[in-house]
DSSP file (Angstrom, degrees, kcal/mol; ACC not computed):
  #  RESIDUE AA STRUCTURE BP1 BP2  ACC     N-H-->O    O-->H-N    N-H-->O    O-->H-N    TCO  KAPPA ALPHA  PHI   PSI    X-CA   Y-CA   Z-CA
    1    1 A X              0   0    0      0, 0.0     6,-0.2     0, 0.0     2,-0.0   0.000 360.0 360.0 360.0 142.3  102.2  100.4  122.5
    2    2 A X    >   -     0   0    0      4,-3.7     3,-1.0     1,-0.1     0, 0.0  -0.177 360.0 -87.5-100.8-147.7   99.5  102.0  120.9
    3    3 A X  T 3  S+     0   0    0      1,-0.2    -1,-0.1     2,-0.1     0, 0.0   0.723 129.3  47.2 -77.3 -26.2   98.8  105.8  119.9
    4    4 A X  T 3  S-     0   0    0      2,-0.1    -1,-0.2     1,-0.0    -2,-0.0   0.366 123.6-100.7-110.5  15.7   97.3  106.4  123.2
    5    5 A X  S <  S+     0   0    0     -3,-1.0     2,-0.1     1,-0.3    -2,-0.1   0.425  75.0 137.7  72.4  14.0  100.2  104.6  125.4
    6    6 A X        -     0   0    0      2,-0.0    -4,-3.7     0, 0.0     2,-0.6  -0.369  52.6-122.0 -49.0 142.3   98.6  101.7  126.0
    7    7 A X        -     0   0    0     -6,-0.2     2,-0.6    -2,-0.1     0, 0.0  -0.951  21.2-155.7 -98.1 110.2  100.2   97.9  125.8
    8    8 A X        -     0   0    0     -2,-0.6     3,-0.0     1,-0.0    -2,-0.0  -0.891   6.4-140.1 -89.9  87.3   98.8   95.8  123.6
    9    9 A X        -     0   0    0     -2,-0.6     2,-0.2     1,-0.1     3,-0.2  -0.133  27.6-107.0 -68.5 132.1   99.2   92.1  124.3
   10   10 A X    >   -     0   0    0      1,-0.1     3,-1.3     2,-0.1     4,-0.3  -0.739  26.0-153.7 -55.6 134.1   99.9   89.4  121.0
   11   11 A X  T 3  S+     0   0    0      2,-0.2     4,-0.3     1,-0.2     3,-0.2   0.546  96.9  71.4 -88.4 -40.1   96.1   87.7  120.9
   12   12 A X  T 3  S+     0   0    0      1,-0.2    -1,-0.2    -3,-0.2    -2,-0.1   0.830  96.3  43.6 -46.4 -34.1   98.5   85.0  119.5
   13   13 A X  S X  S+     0   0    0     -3,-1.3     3,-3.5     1,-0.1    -2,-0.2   0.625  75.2 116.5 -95.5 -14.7  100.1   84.3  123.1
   14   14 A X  T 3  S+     0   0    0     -4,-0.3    -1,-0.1     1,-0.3    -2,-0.1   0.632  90.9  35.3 -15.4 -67.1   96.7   84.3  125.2
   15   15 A X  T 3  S+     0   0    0     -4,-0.3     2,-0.4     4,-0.1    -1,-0.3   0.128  88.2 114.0 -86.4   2.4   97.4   80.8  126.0
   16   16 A X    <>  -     0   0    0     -3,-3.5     4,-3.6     1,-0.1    -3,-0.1  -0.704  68.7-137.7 -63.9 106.0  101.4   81.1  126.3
   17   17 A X  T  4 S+     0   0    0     -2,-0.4     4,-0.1     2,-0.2     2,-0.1   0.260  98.8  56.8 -81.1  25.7  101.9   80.4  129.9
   18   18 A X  T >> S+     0   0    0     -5,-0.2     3,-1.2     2,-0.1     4,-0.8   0.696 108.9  42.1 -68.1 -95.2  104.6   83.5  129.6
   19   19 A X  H 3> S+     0   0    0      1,-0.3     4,-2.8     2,-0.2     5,-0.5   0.703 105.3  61.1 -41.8 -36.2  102.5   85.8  128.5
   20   20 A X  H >X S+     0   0    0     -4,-3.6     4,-3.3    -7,-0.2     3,-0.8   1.000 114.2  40.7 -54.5 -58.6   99.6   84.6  130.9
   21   21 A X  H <4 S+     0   0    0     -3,-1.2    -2,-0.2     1,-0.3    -1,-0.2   0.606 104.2  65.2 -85.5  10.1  102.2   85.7  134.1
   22   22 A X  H >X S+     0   0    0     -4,-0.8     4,-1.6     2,-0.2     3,-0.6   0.867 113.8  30.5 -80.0 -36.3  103.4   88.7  132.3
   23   23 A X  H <X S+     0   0    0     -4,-2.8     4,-2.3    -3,-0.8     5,-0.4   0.953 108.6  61.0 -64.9 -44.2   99.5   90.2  132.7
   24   24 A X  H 3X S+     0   0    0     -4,-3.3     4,-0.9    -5,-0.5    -1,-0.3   0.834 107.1  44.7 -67.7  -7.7   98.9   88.9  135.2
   25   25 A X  H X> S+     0   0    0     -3,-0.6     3,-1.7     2,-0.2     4,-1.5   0.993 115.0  53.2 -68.4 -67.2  102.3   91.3  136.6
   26   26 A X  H 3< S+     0   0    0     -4,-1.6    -2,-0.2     1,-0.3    -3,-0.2   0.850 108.0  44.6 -40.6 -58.2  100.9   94.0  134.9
   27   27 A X  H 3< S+     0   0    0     -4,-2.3    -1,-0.3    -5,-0.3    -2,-0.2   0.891 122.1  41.5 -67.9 -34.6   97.4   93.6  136.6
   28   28 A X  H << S+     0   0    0     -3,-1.7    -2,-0.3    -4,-0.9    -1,-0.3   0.970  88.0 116.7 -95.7 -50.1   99.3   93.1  140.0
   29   29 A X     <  +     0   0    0     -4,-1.5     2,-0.2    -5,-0.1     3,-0.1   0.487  24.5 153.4 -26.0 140.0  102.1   96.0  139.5
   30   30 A X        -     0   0    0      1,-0.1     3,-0.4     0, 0.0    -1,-0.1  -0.884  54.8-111.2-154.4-174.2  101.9   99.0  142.1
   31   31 A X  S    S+     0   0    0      1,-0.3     2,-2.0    -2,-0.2    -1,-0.1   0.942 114.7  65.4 -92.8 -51.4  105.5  101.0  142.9
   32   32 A X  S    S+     0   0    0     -3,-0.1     2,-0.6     2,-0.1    -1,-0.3  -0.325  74.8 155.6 -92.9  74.0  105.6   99.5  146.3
   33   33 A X        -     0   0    0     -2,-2.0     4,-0.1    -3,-0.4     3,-0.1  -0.795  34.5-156.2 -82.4 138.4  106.0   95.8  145.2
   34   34 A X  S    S+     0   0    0     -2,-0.6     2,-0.2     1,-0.1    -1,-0.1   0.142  76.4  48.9-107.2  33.5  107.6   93.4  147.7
   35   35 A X  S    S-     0   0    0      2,-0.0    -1,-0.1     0, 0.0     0, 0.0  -0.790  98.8 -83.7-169.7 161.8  108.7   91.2  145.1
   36   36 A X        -     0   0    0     -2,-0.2     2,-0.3     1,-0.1     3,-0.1   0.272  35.3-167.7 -67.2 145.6  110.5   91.3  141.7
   37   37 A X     >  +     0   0    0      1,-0.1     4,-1.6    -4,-0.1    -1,-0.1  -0.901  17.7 167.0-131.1 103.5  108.1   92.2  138.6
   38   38 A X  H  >  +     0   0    0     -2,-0.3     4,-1.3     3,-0.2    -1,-0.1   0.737  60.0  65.9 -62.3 -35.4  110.1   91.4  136.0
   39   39 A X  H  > S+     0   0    0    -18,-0.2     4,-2.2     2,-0.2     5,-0.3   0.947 108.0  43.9 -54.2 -63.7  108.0   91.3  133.3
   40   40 A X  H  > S+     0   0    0      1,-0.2     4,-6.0     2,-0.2     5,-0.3   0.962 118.1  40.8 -19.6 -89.9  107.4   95.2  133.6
   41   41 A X  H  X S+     0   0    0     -4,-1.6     4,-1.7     1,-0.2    -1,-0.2   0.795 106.9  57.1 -54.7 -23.9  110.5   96.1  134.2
   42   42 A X  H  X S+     0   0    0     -4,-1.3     4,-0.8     2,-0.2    -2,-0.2   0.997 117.7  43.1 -61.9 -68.7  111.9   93.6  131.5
   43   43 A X  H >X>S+     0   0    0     -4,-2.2     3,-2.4     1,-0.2     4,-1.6   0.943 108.4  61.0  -4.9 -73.2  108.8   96.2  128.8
   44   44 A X  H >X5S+     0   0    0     -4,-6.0     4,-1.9    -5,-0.3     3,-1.0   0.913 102.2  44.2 -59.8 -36.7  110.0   99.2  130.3
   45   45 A X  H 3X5S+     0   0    0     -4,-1.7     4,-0.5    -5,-0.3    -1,-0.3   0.656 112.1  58.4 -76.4  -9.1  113.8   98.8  129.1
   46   46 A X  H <X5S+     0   0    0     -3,-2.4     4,-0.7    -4,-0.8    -1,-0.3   0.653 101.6  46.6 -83.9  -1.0  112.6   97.9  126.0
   47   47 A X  H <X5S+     0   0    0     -4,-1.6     4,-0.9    -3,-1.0     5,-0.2   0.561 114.0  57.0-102.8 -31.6  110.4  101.0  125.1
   48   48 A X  H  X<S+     0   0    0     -4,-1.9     4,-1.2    -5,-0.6    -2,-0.2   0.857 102.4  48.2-108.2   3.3  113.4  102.8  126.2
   49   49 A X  H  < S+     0   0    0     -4,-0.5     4,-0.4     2,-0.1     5,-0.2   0.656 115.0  45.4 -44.7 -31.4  115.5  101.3  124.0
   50   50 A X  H >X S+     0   0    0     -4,-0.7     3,-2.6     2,-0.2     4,-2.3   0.931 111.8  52.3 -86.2 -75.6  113.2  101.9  121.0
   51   51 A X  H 3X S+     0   0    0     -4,-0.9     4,-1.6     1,-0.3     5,-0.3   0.728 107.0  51.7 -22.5 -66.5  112.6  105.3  122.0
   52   52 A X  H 3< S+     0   0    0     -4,-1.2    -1,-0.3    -5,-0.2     4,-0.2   0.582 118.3  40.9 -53.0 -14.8  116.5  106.1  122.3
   53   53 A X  H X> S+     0   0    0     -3,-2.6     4,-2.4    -4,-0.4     3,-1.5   0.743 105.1  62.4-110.3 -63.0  116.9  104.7  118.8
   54   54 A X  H 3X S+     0   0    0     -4,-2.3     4,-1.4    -5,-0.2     3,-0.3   0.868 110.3  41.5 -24.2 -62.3  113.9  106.2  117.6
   55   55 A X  H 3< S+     0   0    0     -4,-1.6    -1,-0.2     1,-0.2    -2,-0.2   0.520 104.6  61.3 -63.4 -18.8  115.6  109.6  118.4
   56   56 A X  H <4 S+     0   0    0     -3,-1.5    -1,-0.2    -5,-0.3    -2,-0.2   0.875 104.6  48.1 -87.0 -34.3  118.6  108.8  117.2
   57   57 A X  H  < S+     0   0    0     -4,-2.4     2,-0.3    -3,-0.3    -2,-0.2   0.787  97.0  92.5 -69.3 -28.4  117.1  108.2  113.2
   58   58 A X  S  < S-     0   0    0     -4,-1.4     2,-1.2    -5,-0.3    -3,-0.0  -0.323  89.0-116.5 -83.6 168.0  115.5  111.1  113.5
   59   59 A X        -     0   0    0     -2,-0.3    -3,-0.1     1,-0.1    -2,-0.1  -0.675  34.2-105.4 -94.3 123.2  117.2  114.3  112.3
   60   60 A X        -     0   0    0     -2,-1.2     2,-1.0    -5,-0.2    -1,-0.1   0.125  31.2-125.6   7.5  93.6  118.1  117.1  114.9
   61   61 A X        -     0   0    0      1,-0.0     2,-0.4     0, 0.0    -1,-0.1  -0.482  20.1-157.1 -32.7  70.7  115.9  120.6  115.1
   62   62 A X        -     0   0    0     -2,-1.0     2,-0.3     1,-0.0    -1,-0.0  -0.396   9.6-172.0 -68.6 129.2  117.5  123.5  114.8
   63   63 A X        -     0   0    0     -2,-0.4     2,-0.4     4,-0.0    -1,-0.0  -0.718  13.0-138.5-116.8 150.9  116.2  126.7  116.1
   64   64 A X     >  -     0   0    0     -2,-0.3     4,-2.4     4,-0.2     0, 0.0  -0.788  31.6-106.2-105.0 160.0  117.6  130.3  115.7
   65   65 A X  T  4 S+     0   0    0     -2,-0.4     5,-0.2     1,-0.2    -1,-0.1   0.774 124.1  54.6 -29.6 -62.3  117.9  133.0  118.1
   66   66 A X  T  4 S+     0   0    0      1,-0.2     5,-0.2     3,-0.1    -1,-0.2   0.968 108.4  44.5 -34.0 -76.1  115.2  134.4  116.3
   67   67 A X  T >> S+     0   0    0      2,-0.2     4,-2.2     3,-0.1     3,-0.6   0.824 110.8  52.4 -46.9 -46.3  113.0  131.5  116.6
   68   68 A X  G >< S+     0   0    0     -4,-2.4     2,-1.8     1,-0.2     3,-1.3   0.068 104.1  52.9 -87.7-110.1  113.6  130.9  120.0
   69   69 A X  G 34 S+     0   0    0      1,-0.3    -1,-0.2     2,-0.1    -2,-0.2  -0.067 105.4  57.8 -58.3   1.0  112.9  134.4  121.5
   70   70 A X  G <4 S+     0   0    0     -2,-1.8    -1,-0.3    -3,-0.6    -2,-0.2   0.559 108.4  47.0-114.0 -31.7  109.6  134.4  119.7
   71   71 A X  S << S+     0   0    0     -4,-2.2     2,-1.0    -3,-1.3    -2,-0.1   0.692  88.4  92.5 -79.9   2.4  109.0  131.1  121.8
   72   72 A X    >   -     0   0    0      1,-0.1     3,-1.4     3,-0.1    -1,-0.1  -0.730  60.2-170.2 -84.7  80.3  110.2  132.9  125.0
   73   73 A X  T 3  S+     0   0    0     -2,-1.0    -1,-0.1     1,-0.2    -2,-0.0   0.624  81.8  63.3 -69.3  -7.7  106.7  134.0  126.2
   74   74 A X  T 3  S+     0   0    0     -3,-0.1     2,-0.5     1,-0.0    -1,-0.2   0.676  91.3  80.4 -52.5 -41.3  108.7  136.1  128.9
   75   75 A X    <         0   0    0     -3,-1.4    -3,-0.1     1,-0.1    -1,-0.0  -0.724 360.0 360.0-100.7 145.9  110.5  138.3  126.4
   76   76 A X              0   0    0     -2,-0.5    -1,-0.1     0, 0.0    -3,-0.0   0.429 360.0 360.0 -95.7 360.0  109.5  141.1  124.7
């Protein structure tokens, strides 16, 4: 994925007849499919594996009382 949440295909596989029916899933996907798109769904559970891992190397934000009440645009 790139900066702007785009998928970026390997230019290496064009011609991988994998990779050809994984766009071509992509290109077809809508939510109301009536029949398995694996490929997708296969992506999406990897992005949220890296993501969950991602978060887990970074380290944790800690906020004060202080801090958060000055984000609380409700309180005065």
């Amino acid at each position: 994925m790139n900066r702007e949440g785009r998928l970026i295909l390997n230019i290496e596989e064009k011609d991988n007849p994998h990779m050809k029916r994984l766009a071509e899933q992509f290109q077809l996907f809508t939510l109301s499919l009536k029949f398995p798109a694996d490929g997708p769904d296969c992506i999406e559970g990897a992005k949220r594996v890296i993501e969950r891992k991602m978060n887990q190397l970074l380290p944790p934000v800690i906020l004060t009382t202080k801090d958060t009440r000055k984000l609380n645009k409700h309180r005065i």
